[in-house]
TIGU-117776 format. One record per residue: residue number from 1; z, x, y of N, C-alpha, C in turn; residue in one letter. Coordinates in steps of 0.05 Angstrom, whole numbers, padded with zeros to 5 digits. Each point is the difference from the previous one (the first is absolute). Example, Ala and Ser with C-alpha at 12.3 -4.5 7.8 and 13.67 -1.06 7.14 Angstrom:
BEGIN
1 / 00156 / 00264 / -00114 / 00000 / -00018 / 00024 / 00000 / 00018 / 00024 / A
2 / -00014 / -00007 / 00021 / 00001 / 00016 / 00024 / 00014 / -00015 / 00022 / S
! end
This chain:
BEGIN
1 / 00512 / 00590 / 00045 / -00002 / -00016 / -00023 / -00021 / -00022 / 00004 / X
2 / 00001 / -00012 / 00024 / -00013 / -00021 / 00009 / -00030 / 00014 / -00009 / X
3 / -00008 / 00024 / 00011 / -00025 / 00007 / 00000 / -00015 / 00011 / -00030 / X
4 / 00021 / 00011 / -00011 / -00005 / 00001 / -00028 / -00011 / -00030 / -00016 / X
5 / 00015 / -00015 / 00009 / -00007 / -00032 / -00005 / -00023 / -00004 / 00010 / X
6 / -00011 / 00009 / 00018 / -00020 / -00023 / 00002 / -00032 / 00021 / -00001 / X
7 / 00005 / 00025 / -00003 / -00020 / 00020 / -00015 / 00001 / -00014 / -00035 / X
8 / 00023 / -00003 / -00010 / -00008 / -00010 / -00026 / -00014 / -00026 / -00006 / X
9 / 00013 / -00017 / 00019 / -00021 / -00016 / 00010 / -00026 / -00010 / 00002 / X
10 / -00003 / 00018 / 00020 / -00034 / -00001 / -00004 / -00017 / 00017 / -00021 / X
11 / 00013 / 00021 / -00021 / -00012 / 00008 / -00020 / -00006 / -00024 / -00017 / X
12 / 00031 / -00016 / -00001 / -00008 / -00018 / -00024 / -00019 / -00028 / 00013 / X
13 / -00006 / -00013 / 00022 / -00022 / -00007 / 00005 / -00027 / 00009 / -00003 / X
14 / -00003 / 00031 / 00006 / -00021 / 00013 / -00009 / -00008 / -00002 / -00031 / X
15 / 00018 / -00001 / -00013 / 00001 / 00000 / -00022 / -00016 / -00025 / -00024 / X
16 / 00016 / -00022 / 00027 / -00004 / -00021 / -00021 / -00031 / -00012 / 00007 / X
17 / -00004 / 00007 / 00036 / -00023 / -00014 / 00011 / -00025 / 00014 / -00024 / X
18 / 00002 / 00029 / -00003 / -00020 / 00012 / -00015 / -00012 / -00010 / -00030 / X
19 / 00032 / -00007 / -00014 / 00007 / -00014 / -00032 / -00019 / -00027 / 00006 / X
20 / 00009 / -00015 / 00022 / -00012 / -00035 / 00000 / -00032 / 00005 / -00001 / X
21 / -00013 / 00030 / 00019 / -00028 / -00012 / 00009 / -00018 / 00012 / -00023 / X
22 / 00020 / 00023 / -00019 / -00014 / 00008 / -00028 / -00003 / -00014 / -00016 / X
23 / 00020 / -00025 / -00005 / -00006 / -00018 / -00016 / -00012 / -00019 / -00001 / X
24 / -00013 / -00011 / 00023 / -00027 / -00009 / -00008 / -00020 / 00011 / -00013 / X
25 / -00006 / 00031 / 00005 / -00027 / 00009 / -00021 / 00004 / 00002 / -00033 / X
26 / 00036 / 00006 / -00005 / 00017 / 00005 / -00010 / -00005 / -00024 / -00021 / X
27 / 00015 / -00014 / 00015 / -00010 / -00036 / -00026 / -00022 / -00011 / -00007 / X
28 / -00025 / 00002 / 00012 / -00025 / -00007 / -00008 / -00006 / 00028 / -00013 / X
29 / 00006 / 00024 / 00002 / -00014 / 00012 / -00023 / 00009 / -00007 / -00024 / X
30 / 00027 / 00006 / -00009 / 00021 / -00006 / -00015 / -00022 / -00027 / -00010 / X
31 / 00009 / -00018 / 00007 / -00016 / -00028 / -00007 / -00031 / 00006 / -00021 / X
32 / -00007 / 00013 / 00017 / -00030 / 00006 / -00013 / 00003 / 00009 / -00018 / X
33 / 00014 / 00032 / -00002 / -00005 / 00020 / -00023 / 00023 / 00001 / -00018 / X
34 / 00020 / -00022 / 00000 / 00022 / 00003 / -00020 / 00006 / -00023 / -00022 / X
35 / -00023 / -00018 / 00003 / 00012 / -00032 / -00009 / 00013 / -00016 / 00025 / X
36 / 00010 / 00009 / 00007 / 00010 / -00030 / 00020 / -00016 / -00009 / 00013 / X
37 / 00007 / -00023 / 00003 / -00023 / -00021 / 00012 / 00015 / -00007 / 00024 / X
38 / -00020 / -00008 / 00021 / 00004 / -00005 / 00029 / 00019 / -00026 / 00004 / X
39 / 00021 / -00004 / 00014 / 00021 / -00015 / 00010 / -00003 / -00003 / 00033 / X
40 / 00005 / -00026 / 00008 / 00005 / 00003 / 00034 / 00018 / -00022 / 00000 / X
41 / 00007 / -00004 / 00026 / 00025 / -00013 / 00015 / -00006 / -00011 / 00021 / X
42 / 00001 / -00024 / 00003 / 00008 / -00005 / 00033 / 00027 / -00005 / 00005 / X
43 / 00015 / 00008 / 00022 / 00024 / -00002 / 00001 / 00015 / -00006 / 00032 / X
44 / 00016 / -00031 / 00004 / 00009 / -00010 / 00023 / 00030 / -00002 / -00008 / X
45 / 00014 / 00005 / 00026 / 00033 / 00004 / -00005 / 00012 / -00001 / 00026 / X
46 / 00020 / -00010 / 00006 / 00019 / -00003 / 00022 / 00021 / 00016 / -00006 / X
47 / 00013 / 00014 / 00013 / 00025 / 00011 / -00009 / 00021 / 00007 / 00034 / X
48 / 00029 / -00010 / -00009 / 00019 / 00007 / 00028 / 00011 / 00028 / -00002 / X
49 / 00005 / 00008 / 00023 / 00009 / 00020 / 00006 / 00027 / -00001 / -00006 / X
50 / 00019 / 00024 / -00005 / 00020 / 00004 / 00004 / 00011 / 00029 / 00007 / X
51 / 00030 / 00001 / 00008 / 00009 / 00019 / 00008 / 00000 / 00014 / 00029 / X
52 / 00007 / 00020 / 00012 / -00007 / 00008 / 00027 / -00025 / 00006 / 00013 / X
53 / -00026 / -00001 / -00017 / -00020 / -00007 / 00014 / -00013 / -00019 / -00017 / X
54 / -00003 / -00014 / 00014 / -00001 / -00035 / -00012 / -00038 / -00005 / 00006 / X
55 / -00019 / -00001 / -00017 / -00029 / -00009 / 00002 / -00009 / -00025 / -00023 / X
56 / -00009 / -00014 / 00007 / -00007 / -00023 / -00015 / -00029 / 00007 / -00007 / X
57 / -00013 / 00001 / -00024 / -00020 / 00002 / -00006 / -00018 / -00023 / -00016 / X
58 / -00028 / 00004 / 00007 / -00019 / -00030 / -00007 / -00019 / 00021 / -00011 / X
59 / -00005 / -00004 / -00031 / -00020 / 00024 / -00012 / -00028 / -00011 / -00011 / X
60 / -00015 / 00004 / 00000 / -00027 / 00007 / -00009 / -00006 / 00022 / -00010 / X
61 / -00002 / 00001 / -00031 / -00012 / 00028 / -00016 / -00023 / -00006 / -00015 / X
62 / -00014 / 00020 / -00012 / -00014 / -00004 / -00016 / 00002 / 00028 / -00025 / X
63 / -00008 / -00015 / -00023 / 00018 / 00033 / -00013 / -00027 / 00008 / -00018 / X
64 / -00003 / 00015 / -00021 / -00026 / 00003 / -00015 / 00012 / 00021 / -00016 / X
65 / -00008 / 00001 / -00022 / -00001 / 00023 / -00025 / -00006 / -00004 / -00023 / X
66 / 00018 / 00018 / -00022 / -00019 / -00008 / -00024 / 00031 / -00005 / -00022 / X
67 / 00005 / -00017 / -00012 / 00012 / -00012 / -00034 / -00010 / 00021 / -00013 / X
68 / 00019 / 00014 / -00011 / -00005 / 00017 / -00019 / 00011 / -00015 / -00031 / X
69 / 00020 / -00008 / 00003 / 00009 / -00027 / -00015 / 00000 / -00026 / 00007 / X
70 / 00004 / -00015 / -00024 / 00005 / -00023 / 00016 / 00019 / -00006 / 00019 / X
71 / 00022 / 00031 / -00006 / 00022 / -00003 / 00017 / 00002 / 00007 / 00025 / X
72 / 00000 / 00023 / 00001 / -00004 / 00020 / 00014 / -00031 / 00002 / 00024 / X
73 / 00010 / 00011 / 00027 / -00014 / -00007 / 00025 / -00003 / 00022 / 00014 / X
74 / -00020 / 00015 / 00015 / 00007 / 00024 / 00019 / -00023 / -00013 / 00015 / X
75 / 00004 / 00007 / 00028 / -00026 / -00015 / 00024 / 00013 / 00015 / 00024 / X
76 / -00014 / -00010 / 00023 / 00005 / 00008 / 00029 / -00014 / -00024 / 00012 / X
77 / 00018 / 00002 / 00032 / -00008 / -00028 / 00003 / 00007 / -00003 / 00026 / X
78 / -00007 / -00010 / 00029 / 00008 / 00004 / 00021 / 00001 / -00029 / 00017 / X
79 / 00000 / -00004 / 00019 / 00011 / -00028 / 00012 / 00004 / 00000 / 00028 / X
80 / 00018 / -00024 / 00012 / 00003 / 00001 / 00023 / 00026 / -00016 / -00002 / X
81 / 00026 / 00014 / 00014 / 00021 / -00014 / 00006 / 00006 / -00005 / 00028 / X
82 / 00008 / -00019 / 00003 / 00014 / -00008 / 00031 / 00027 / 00004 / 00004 / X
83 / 00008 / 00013 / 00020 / 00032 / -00001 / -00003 / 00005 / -00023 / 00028 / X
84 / 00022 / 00001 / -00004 / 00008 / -00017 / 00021 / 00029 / 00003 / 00003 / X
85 / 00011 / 00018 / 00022 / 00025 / 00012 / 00007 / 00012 / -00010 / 00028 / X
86 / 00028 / 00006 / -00004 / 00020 / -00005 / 00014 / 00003 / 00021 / 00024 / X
87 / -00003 / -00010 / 00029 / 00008 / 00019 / 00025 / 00023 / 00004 / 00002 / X
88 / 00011 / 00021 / -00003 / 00028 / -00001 / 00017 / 00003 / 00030 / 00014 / X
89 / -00030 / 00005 / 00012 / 00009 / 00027 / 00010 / 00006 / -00010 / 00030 / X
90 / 00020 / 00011 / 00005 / 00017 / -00001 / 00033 / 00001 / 00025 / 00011 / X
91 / -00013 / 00022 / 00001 / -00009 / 00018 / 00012 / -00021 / 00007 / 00011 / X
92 / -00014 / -00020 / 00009 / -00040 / 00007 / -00002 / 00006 / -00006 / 00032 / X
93 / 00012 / -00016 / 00017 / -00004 / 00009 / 00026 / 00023 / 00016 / 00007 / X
94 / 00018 / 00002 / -00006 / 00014 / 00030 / 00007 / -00010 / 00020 / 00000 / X
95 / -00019 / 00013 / -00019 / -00004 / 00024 / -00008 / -00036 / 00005 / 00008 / X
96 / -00009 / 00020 / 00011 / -00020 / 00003 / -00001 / -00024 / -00003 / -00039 / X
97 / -00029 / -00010 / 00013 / -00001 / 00009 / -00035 / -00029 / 00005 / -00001 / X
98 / 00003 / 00028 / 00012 / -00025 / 00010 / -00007 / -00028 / -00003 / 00008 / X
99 / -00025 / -00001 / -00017 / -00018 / -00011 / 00003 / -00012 / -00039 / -00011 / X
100 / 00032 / -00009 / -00014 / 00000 / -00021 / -00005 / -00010 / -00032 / 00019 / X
101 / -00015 / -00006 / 00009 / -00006 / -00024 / 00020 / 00020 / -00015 / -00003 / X
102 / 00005 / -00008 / -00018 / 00024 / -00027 / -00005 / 00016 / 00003 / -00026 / X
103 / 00020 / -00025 / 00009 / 00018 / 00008 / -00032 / -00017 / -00007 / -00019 / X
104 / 00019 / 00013 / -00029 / -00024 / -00014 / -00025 / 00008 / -00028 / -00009 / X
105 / -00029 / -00010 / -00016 / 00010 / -00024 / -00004 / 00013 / -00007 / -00023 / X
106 / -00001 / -00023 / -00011 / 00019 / -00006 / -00020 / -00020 / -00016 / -00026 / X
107 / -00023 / 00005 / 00002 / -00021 / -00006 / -00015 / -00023 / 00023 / -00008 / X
108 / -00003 / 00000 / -00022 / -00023 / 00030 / -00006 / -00015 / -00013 / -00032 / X
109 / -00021 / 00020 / -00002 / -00010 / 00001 / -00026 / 00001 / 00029 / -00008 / X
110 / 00007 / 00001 / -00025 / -00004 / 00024 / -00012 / -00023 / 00002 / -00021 / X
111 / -00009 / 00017 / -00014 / -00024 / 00002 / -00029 / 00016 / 00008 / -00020 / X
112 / 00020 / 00004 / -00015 / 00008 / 00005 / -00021 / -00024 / 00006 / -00016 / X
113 / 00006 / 00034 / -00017 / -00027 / 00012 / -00015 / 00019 / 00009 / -00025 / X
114 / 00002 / -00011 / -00027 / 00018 / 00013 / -00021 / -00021 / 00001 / -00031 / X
115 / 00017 / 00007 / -00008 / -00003 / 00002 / -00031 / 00012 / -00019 / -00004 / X
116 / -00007 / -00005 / -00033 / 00016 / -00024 / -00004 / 00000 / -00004 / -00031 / X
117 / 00038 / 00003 / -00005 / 00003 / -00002 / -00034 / 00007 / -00026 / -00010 / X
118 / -00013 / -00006 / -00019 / 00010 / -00029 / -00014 / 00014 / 00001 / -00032 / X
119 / 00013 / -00018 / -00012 / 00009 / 00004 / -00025 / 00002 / -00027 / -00002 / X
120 / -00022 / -00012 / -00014 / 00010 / -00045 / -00015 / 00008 / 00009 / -00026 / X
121 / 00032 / -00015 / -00006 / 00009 / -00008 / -00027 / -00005 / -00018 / -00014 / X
122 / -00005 / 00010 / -00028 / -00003 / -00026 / -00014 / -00034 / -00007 / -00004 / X
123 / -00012 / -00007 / -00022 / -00030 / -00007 / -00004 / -00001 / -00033 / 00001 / X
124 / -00010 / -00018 / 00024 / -00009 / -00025 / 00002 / 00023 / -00018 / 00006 / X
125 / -00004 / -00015 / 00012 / 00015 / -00029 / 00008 / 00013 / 00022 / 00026 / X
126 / 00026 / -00018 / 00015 / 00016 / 00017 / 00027 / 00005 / 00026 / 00002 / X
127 / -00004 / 00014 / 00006 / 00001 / 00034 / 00000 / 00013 / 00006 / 00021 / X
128 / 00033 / 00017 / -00010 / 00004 / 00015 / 00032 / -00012 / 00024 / 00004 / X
129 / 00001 / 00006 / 00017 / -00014 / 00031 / 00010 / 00016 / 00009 / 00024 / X
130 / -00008 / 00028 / 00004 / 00020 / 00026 / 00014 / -00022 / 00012 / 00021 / X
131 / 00004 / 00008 / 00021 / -00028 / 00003 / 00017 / 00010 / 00015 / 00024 / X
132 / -00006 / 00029 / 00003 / -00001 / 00016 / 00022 / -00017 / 00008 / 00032 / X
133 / -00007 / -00002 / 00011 / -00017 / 00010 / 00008 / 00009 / 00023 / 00028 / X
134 / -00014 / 00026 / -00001 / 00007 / 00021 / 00006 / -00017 / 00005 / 00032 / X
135 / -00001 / 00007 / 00018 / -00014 / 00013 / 00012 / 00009 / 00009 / 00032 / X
136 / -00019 / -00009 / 00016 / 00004 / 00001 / 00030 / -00014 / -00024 / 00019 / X
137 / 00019 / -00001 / 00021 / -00011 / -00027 / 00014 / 00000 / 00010 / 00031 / X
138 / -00025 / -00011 / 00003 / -00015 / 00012 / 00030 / 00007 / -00018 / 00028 / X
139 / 00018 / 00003 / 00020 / 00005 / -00018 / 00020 / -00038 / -00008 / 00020 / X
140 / -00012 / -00018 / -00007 / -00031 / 00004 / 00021 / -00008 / -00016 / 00014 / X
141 / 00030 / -00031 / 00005 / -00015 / -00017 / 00026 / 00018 / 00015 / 00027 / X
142 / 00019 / 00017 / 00002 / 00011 / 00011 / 00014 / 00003 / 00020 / 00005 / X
143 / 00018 / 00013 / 00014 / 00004 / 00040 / 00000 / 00033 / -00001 / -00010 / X
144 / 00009 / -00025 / 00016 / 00028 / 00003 / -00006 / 00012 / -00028 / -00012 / X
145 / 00026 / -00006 / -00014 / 00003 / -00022 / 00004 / 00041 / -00005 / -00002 / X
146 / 00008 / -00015 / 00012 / 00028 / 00000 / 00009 / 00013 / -00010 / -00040 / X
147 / 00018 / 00016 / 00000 / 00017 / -00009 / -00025 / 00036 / 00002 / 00001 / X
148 / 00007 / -00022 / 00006 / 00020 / 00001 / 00011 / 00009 / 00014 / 00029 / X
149 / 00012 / 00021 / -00007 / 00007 / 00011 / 00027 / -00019 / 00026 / 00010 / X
150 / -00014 / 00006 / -00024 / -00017 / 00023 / -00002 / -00034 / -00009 / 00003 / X
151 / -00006 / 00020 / 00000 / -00039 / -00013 / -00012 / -00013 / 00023 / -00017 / X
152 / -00017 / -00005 / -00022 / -00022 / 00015 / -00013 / -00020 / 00009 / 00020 / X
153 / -00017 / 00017 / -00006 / -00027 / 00002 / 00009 / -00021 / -00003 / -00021 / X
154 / -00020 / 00011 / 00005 / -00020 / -00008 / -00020 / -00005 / 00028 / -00014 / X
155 / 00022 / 00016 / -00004 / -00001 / 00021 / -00024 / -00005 / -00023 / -00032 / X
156 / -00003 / 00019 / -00020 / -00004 / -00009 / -00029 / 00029 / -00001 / -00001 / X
157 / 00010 / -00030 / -00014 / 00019 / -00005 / -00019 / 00000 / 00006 / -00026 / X
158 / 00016 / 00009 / -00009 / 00006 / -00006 / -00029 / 00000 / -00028 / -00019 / X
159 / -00014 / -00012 / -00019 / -00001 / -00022 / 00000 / 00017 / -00006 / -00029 / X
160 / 00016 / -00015 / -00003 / 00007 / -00009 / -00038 / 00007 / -00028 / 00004 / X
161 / -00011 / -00004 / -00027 / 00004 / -00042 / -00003 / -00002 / 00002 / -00029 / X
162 / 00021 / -00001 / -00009 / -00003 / -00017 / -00023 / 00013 / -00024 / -00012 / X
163 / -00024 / -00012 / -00019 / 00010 / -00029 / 00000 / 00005 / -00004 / -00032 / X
164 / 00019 / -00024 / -00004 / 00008 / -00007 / -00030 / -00011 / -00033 / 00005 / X
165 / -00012 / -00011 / -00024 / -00002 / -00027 / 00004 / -00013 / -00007 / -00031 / X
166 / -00015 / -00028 / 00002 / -00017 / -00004 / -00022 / -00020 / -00006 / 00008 / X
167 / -00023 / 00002 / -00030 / -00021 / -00002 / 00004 / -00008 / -00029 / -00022 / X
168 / -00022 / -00011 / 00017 / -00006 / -00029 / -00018 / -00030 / 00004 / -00003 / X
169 / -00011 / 00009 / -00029 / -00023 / -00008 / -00002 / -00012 / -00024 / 00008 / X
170 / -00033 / 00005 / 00010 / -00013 / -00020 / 00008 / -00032 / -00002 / -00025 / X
171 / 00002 / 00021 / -00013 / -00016 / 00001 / -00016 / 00003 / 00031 / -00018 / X
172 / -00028 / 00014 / -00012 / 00001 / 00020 / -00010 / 00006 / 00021 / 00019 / X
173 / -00003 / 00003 / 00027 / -00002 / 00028 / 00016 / 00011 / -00009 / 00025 / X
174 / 00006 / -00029 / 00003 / 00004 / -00012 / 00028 / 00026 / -00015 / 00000 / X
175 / 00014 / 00010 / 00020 / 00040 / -00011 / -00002 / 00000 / -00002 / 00030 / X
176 / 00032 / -00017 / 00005 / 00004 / 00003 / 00023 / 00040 / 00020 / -00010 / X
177 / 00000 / 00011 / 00029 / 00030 / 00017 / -00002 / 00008 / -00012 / 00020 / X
178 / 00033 / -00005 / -00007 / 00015 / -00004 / 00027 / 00028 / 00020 / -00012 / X
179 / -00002 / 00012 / 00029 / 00040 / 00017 / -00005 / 00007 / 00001 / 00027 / X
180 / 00021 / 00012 / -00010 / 00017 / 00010 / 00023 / 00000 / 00031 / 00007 / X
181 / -00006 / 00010 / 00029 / -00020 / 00026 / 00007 / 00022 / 00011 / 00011 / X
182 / 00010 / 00022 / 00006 / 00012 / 00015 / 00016 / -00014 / 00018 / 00010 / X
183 / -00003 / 00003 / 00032 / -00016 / 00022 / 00018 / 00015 / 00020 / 00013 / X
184 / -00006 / 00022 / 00000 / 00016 / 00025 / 00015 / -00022 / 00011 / 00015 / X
185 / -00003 / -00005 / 00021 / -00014 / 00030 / 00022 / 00015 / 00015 / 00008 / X
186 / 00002 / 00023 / 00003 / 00015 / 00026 / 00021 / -00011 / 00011 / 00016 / X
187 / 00001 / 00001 / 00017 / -00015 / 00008 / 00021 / 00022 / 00016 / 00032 / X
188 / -00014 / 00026 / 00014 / 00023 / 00008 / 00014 / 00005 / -00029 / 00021 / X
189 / 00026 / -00003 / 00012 / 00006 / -00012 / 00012 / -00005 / 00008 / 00034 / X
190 / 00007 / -00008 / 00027 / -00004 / 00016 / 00026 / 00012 / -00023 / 00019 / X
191 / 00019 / 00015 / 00016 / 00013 / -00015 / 00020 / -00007 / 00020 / 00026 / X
192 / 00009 / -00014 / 00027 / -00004 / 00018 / 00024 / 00041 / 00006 / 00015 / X
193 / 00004 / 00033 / 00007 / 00024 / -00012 / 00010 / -00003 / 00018 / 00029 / X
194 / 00010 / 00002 / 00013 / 00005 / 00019 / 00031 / -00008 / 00025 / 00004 / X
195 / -00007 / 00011 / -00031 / -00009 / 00031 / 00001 / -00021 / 00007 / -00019 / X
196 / -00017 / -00021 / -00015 / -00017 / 00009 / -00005 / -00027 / -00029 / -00003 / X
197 / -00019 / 00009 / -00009 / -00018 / -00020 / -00012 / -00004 / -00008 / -00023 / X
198 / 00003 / -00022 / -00006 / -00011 / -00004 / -00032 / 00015 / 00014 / -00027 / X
199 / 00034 / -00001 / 00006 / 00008 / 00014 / -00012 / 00003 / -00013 / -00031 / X
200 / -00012 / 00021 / -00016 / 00005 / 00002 / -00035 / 00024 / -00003 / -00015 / X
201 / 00006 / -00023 / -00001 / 00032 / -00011 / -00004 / -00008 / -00001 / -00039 / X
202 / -00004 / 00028 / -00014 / -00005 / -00006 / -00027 / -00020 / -00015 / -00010 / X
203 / 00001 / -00006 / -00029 / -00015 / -00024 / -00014 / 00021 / -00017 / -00005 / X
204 / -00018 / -00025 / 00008 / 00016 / -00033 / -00005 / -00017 / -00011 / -00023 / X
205 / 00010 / -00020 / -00001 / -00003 / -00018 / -00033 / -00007 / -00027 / 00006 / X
206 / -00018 / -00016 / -00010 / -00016 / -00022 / 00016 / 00005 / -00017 / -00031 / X
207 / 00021 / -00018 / -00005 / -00002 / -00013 / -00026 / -00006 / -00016 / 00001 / X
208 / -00013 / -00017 / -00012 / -00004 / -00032 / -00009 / -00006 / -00013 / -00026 / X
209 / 00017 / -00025 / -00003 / -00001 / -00010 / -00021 / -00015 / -00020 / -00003 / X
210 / -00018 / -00016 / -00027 / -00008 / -00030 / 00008 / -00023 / 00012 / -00025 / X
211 / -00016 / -00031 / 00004 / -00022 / -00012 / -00026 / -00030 / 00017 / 00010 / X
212 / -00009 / 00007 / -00026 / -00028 / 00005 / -00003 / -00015 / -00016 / -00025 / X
213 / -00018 / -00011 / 00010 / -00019 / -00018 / -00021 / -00026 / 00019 / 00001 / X
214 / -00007 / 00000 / -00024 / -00018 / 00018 / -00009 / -00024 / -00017 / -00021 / X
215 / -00029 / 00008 / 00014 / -00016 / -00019 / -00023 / -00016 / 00027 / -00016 / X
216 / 00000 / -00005 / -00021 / -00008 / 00023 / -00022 / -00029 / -00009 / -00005 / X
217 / -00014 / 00028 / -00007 / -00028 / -00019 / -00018 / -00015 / 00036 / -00017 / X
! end
């Protein structure tokens, strides 16, 4: 079962990494040849971890596409997150581990690469809005990194965040957003025990909650 899990797994990272990096050509054509006009994002966010693998994330995105309405949003957009995780593995000098030099650490950057859906309610003055973003996120200041009792490697994650908040015009095309974001990575998990290396303990779930401020233009 385990292995069935984590073959589906990595289809659906295949899946989404492919969806995030089409949509860049994807939104600027769209933009060009349909009416919509070009949209971007800069986007900073803190968010805590929770649950059994616990990562605190510090984000930097940048997003881009095209308003097909005034409502309505489709873009792709990629970034750099920091995690910052909890050690509690107590098996790393018991157990042999491989070709590993040292344990992993408890600090990393990832690239988060998604698509990205928007929906603002309402024409002028406070606007809430609904906001997805889809893709895969790349582990690249490390190979490995400790998450709780387990560690990632730098396979492709599965990436989803989406956020609810408002938006405050700053003019005709230019606002600032603040909401509340929820992040999910999946990614396989890997512990070491007496009889093997690097064993594939399934896919784990990397949650975090917390603020994204977003400047529009």
């Amino acid at each position: 079962m385990k292995r069935i899990f984590s073959i589906v797994l990595t289809l659906l990272t295949l899946v989404a990494t492919t969806s995030a990096q089409s949509s860049f050509n994807n939104a600027a054509y769209a933009a060009a040849t349909s009416g919509g006009s070009y949209k971007g994002f800069l986007e900073a966010g803190y968010l805590a971890g929770f649950g059994d693998y616990k990562a605190n994330m510090l984000e930097i995105l940048t997003t881009h596409g095209a308003a097909f309405t005034p409502n309505f949003f489709i873009g792709a957009g990629l970034g750099a997150t920091v995690l910052f995780t909890k050690d509690n593995i107590t098996w790393w000098d018991k157990y042999p581990q491989g070709n590993h030099e040292s344990q992993p650490g408890t600090t990393a950057v990832m690239i988060p690469l998604y698509a990205d859906l928007r929906y603002t309610f309402g024409n002028g003055g406070i606007q809430p809005f609904l906001e997805c973003k889809i893709g895969a996120s790349l582990l690249v200041s490390s190979s490995y990194i400790a998450v709780g009792d387990r560690y990632i490697d730098d396979d492709a994650s599965m990436y989803i965040s989406p956020t609810i908040g408002f938006r405050f015009p700053l003019g005709t095309k230019s606002a600032i957003n603040l909401g509340v974001t929820y992040t999910l990575i999946s990614q396989r998990l890997y512990y070491y025990n007496e009889y093997n290396f690097g064993v594939n303990d399934s896919g784990g779930i990397i949650n975090a909650v917390g603020a994204r401020l977003q400047i529009e233009w």
